[in-house]
N, C-alpha and C positions, 0 to 999 in steps of 0.2 A: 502508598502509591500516590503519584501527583496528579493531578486531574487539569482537566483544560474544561473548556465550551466549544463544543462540535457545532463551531459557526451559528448562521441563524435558525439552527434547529432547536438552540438553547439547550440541548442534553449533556447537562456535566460526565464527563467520561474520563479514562485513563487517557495518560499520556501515551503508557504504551497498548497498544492494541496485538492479542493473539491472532496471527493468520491463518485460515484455512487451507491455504494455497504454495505456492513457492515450491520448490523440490521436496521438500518434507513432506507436505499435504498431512502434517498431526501424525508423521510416520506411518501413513497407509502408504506411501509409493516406498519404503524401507521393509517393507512386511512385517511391519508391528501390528497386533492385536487392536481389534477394536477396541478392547479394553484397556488395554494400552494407553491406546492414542486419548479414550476419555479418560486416565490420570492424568494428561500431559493439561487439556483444559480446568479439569479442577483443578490445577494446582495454580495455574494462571488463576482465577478466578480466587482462591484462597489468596492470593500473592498481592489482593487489592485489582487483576486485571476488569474492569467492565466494558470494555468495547471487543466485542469478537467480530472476524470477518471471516466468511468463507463462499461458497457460490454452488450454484448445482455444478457448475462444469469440474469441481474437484472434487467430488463424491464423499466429502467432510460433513454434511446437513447434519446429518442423521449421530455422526461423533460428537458435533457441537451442540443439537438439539439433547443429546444424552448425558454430556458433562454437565450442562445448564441443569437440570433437572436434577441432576442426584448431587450438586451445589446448594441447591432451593436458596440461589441467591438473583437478585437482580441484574441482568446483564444486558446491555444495548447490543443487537444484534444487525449484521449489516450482511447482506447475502446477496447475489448476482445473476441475473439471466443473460446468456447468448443472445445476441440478434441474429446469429447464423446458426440455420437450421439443414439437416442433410440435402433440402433440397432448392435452398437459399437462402435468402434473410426472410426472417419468418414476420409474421401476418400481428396487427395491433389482436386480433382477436384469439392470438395464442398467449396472449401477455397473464390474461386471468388464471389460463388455465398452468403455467409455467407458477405462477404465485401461488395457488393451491397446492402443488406438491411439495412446495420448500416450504411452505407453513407446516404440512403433513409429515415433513421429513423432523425439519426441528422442533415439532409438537409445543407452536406457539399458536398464537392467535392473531397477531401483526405484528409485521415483519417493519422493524425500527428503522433502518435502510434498504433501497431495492433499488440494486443500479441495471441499468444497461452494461453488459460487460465487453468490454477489450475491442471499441468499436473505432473503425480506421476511418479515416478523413473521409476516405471516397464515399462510405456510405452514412455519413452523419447528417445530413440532411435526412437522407430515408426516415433513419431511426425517430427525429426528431416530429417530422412531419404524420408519420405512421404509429409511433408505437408510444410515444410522450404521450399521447392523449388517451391512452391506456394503462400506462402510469399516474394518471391524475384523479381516473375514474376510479382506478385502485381505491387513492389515498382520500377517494372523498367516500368510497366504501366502508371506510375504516382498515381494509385490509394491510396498507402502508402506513408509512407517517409520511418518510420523509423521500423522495425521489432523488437517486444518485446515477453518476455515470464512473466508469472506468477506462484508461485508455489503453492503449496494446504498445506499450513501450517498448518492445522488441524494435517494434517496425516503424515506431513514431517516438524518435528519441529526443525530436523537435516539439513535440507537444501541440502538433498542428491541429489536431481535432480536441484536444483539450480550449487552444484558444478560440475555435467558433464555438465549444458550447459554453464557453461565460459569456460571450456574446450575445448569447439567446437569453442565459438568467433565467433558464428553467428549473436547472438542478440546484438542491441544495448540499447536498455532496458532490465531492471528485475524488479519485482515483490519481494519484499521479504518482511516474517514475521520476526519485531523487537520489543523489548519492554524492560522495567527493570525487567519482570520477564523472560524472556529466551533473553536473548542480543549474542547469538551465533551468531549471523550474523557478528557481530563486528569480530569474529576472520576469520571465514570462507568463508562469501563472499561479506562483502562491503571491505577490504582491494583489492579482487581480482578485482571485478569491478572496484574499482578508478584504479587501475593499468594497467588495461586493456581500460580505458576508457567509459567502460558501463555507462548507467545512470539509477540509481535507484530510483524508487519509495518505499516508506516504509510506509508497511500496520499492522494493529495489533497495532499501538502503544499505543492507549487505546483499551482495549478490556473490560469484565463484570466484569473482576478479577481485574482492577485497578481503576475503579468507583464506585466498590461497595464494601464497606468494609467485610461484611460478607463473599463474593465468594473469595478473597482475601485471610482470616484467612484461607478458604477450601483447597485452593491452595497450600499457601504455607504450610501450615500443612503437606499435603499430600509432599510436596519434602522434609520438616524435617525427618517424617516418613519414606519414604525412601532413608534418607540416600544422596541426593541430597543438601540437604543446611544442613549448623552447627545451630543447633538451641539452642546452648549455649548462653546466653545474650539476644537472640532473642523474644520481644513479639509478640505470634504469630496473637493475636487478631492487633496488629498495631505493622505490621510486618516494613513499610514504614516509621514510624514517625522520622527517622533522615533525612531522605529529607527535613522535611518539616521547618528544621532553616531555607532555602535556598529558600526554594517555599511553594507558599498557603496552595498547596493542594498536592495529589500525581498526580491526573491529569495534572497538570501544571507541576511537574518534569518529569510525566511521554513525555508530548511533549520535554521539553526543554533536555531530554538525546536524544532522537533521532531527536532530528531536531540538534544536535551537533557531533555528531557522524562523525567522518573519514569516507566518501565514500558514507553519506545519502546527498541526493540529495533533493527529494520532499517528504513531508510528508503528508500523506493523511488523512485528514478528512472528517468522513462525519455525517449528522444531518440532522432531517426534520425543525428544528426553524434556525431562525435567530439569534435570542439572544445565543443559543448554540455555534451559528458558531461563533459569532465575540466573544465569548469568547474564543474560540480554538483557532482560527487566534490568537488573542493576546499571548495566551503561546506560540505557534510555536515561534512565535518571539521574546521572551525571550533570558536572557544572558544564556550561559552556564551555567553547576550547577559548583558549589565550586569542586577544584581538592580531596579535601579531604574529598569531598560526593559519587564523585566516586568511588575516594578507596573504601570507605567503603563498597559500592554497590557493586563492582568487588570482595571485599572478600568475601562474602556472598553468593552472585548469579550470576558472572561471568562462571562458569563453567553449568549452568545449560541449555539444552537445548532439554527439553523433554518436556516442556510444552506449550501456548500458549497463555493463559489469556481469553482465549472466553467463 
């Protein structure tokens, strides 16, 4: 497995990283077996995987706290709190008690990453002002190491709350939505991260729109439509097919654009099978695409970043 440096946390990790999250959720949201879902992490973890990601909001702790352990291997763990709570954004003084159950759930001791998760423009100040300093008291507890954020790319496809918190230079992780169909990050904020030393995690890189041909033609129909991609020369039913001199599939381009990219760091995967995963692992770890696959790519849909592929 190839390994990178998760920015200035210094912790050597995989390139690629198993996801807690996504549609799959480790095959809990498919009704696979807890036991299950913990083969699908051991085998990550056999496979060379060491960066896992999951959050309390995906109900995965306790699957990836159980694969870790009956591994008995070393694995950087990077897990998420909510700032919205039933009965609004929740209190810095819920922060300790939100990090004791996910320590509890994955039966660690400190928790290697602990980000703020899926938090929107409008309230990042809040989060910032209120609950950061409850992430610090964490991490001078011992109870974290390293403090991370995540953004909510559904609804911020622009990355606008991703750009105020490099600003701040509080976090040493991010969270950010990338892919060949909205690759905005590439200009906005994996340049600032690697510059800053942040370490990023990169989520979205397959989403429905780049595995399923049909959601794909819908997609990007809708940016020709408006006016968001040139859709002269363009077929829109296989909008992808000059990737594919250079790779299989567009899933396979679709890993190997962002596991190359300036400033990605871990790329995340996730799946409830095995045979998924060690197929995914293998395209992360792909060469580059051809310089003149890119271009082509970056004329096209470089500027687009209103979409997200889910």
């Amino acid at each position: 497995m190839q390994t990178t440096v998760l920015g200035r946390t210094g912790l050597e990790v995989s390139v690629a990283g198993l996801g807690g999250g996504g549609h799959s959720r480790l095959g809990k949201s498919y009704g696979r077996s807890h036991d299950e879902s913990v083969a699908v992490v051991r085998r990550a973890i056999d496979l060379g995987v060491s960066f896992i990601d999951t959050a309390a909001a995906y109900g995965t702790e306790e699957i990836v706290g159980d694969g870790i352990r009956a591994s008995g291997e070393t694995v950087v763990v990077s897990t998420k709190f909510s700032p919205y709570g039933k009965d609004g954004l929740v209190k810095g003084a819920d922060v300790k008690r939100f990090a004791e159950k996910s320590l509890k759930r994955l039966r660690l001791e400190t928790l290697d990453v602990y980000s703020l998760h899926g938090v929107v423009a409008e309230d990042y100040a809040y989060c910032r002002d209120e609950l950061v300093p409850a992430l610090l008291a964490l991490r001078d507890q011992g109870k974290i190491r390293f403090p991370g954020i995540t953004e909510r790319f559904n609804s911020d496809p622009a990355h606008v709350m991703l750009g105020r918190a490099l600003d701040d230079d509080v976090f040493d992780v991010v969270m950010v939505g990338f892919n060949l169909l909205n690759p905005s990050a590439a200009r906005s904020i994996l340049p600032r991260a690697k510059a800053a030393g942040v370490g990023t995690q990169i989520m979205f890189a397959v989403r429905r729109a780049l595995s399923q041909p049909d959601a794909l033609a819908e997609v990007v129909g809708g940016l020709v439509e408006r006016g968001e991609v040139d859709g002269s020369g363009l077929d829109l039913e296989r909008p992808f097919d000059f990737l594919l001199d250079a790779a299989g599939s567009v899933v396979e381009a679709a890993y190997r654009f962002c596991r190359h990219a300036p400033g990605a760091d871990v790329i995340l995967t996730g799946t409830g099978r095995v045979e998924h995963l060690e197929e995914n692992l293998g395209f992360i770890q792909g060469d580059p695409l051809p310089a003149s696959v890119l271009a082509q790519h970056e004329a096209r849909f470089g500027a687009v970043d209103s979409v997200t592929g889910n």
